[in-house]
C-alpha positions, -999 to 999 in steps of 0.1 A, spaced: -796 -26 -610 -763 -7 -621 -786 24 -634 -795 52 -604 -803 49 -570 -840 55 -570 -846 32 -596 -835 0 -568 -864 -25 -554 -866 -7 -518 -868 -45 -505 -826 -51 -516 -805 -71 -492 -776 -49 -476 -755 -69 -499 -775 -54 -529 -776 -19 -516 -736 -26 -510 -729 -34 -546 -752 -11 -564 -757 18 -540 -742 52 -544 -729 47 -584 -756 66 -605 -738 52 -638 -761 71 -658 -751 99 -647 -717 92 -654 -709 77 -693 -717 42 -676 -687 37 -654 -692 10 -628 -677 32 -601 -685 68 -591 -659 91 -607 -634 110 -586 -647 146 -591 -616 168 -577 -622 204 -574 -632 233 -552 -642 261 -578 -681 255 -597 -685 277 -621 -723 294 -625 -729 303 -662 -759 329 -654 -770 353 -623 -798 335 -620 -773 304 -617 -758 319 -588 -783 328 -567 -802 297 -570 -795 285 -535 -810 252 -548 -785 243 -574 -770 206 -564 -735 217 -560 -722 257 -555 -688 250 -537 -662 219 -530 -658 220 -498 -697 217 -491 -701 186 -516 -694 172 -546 -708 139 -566 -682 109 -552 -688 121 -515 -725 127 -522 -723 95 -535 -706 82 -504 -736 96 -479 -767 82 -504 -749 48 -498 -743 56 -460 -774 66 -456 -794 40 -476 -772 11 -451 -781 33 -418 -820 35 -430 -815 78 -421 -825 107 -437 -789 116 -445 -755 114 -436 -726 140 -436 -683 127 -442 -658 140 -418 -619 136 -418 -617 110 -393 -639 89 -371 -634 117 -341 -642 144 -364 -674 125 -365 -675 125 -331 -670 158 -322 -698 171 -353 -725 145 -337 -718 161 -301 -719 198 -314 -747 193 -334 -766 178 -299 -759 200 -274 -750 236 -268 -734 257 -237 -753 250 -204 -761 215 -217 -749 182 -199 -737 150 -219 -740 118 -205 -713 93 -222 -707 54 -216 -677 48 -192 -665 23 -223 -664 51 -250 -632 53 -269 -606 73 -254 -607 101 -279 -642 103 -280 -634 113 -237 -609 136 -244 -631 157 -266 -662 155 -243 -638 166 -211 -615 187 -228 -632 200 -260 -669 206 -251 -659 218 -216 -645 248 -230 -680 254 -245 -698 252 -210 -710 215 -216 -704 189 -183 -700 156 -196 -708 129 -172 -700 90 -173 -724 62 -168 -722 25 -163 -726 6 -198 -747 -21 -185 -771 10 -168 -801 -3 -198 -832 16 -185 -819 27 -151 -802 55 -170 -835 76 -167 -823 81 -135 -794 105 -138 -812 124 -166 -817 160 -151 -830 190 -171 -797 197 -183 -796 167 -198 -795 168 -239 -776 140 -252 -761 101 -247 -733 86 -264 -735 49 -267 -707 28 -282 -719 -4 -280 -699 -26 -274 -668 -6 -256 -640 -5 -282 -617 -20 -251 -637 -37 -224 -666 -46 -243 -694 -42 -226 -732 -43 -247 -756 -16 -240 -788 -19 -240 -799 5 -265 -837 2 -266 -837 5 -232 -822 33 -234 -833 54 -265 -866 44 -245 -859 66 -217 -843 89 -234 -875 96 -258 -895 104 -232 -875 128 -219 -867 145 -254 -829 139 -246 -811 130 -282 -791 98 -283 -758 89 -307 -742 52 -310 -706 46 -324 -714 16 -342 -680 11 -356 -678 -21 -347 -707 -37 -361 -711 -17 -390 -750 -12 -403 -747 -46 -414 -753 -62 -384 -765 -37 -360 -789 -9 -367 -792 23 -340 -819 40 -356 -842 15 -361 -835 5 -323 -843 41 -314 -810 64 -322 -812 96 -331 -777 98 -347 -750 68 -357 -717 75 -363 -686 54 -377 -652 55 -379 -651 48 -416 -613 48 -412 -619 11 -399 -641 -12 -414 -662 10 -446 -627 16 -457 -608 -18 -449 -577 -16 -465 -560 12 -437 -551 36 -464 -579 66 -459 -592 86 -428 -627 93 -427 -657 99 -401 -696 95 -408 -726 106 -391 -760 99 -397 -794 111 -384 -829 107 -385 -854 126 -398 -857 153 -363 -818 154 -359 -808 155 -395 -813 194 -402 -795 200 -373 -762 180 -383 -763 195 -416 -761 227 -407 -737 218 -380 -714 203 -406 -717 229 -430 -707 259 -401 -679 238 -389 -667 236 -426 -659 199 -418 -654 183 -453 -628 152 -466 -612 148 -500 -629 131 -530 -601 104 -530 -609 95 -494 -645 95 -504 -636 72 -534 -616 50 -515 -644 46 -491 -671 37 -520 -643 12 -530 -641 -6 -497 -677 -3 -488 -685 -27 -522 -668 -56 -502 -677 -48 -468 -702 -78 -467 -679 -99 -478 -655 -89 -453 -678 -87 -422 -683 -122 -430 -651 -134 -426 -644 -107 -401 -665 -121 -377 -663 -159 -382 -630 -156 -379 -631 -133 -351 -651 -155 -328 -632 -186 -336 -601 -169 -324 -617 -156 -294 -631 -194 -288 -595 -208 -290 -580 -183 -273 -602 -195 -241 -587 -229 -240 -552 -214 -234 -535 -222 -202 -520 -186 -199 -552 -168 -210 -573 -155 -178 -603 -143 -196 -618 -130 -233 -645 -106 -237 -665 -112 -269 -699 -109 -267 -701 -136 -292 -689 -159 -266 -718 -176 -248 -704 -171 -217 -698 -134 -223 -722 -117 -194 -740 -93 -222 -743 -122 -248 -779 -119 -249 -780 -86 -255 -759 -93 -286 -780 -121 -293 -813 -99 -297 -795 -66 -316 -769 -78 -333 -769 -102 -365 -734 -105 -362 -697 -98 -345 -671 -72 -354 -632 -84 -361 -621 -65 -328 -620 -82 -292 -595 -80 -259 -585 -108 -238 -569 -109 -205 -536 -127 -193 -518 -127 -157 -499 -99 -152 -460 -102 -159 -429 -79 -163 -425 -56 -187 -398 -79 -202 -424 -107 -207 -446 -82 -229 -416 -70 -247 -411 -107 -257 -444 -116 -266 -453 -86 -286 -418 -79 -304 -415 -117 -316 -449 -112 -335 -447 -126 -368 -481 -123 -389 -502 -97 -358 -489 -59 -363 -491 -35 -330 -506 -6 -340 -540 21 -335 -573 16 -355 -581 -20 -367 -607 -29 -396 -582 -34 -423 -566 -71 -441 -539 -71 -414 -540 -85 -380 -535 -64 -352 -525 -70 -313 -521 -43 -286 -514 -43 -250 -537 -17 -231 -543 -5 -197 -582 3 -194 -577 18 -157 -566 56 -168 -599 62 -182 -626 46 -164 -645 67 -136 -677 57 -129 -667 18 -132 -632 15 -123 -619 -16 -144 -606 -34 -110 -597 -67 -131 -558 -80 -128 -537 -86 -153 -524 -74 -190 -552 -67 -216 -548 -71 -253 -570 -56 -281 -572 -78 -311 -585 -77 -346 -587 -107 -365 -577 -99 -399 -577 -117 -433 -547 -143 -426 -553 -181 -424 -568 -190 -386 -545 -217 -386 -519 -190 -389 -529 -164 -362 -533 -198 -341 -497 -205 -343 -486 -167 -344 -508 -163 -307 -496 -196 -295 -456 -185 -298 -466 -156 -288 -479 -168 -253 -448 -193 -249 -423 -161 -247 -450 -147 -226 -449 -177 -201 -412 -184 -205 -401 -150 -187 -418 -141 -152 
């Protein structure tokens, strides 16, 4: 099992695949882990060398052997027919949407997607001549219904990185088919692990790998992947945009993805737990994990997902500025800060109303984003719970 990939039992569990995927220690003097190969120059010994447009490397910035590495073992998770690295998750983005629609076209985008992921649709592809138009997240099949024939694409991010919200994705990769309309899911959040767009009818996944493939909050890195009618198109796409990341990032992604089951595990035990205590606190209004039973698109989750992400928001009565202050400086073990996926726990308080459109988010009160890191429950427990007393104790 540590020899190359194509020698594997196709059958391997995802933990297999995670452990012995994307090393090719033949290859490589037998070294467990895939060798950072730094460099931009390859040198062609003959003519016939360099014009062999067939040759498995010609120039660093297309590829080399750790980030080739990095998209086998991408790839072989996602079930796709391949998978291109980007610089960060929204460089992932961006390449998914370019390589799906063109000027004239019209994108239709959750009204949950993360807020970056907006800004380039309304911003970025607008100076291209592409409209970008939001939908409701719980739309499922009724989608079919704004398609016109400008229609090319839909971004899913299921669930919304803030409000959480589950889409139904067969539903609507379903309508989309029919119409010939390509469809891409951010599946950050569940990783491939326990949710798989493609196989649910995707045409494209992407990740920010900064999160949970890396896990330690120490590289930035975007992937895409594609089936088999998509995936000439987003490598070409990738190549013209000249979109590339460093062999260290890739190597550092290889590193975390060895432990990612491992991780998801605890991930999202412990992130449910939380999420179920945090519901029996007096000064909590309302948590929205669709792990939660009581969440409204829990059996959603229930029927496409094997399991939950570390990330979740919850909902207290709104207070003065001071009263946040107080809560969130006195933080002892949670860390305020962007991205999540890494050891650490994170808290941050958010305001969901700037960005919504087509469902303004109407609910009152201060939102939190939290992901449930490594640390003892017990511990976050106690953190949350002195945390919510300073909160309480000013008006």
């Amino acid at each position: 099992m540590t020899k190359n990939d194509g020698e594997r039992d196709k059958t391997a569990s995802m933990e297999t695949i995670l452990t012995h995927g994307g090393r090719a220690s033949d290859d490589h003097l037998g070294f467990v882990n895939m060798p950072v190969f730094r460099g931009s120059t390859i040198l062609f010994k003959t003519l016939d060398e360099l014009e062999d447009y067939k040759a498995p490397y010609r120039y660093g910035r297309n590829d080399n052997p750790t980030t080739r590495a990095l998209c086998d073992l991408v790839s072989e998770l996602e079930g796709a027919a391949g998978t291109v690295v980007a610089p960060s998750g929204l460089s992932a983005v961006s390449t998914a949407l370019l390589a799906a629609v063109s000027a004239g076209d019209e994108l239709l985008m959750t009204d949950s997607a993360y807020e970056p992921t907006r800004t380039f649709a309304s911003e970025g592809l607008a100076r291209f001549g592409v409209t970008t138009r939001y939908y409701d997240p719980r739309i499922g099949a009724g989608i079919a219904a704004l398609f016109t024939e400008r229609t090319k694409a839909v971004f899913v991010e299921t669930p919304g990185s803030l409000t959480f919200e589950m889409q139904d994705l067969p539903a609507i990769a379903g309508a989309a088919e029919a119409r010939g309309i390509t469809v891409i899911v951010d599946n950050s959040w569940a990783t491939p692990l326990y949710h798989r767009p493609l196989q649910l009818g995707a045409d494209m996944v992407m990740h920010a790998a900064t999160k949970m493939f890396v896990g330690h909050s120490d590289a930035m890195v975007g992937t895409v992947s594609a089936n088999e009618k998509l995936w000439g198109r987003l490598k070409r796409t990738h190549r013209i945009l000249g979109v590339a990341i460093s062999p260290d990032d890739s190597y550092l992604t290889l590193r975390g993805l060895r432990t990612l089951a491992v991780r998801m595990k605890h991930h999202s035990g412990q992130s449910a737990a939380f999420a179920a205590w945090l519901q029996g606190q007096p000064e909590v209004e309302e948590v929205y994990h669709p792990a939660l039973p009581d969440h409204p698109d829990h059996a959603i989750f229930k029927r496409d997902f094997t399991g939950a992400g570390s990330l979740f928001t919850f909902r207290l009565k709104q207070r003065s500025r001071d009263a946040l202050a107080a809560m969130v400086n006195g933080f002892q073990l949670f860390g305020m800060g962007y991205s999540w996926g890494g050891y650490e726990s994170l808290c941050i308080p958010f305001n969901p109303t700037n960005i919504r459109t087509a469902v303004p988010w109407t609910a009152p009160g201060q939102l939190f984003r939290v992901h449930v890191g490594l640390e003892s429950l017990d511990d976050l427990k106690a953190d949350m719970s002195a945390a919510l007393q300073r909160y309480r104790a000013i008006a």
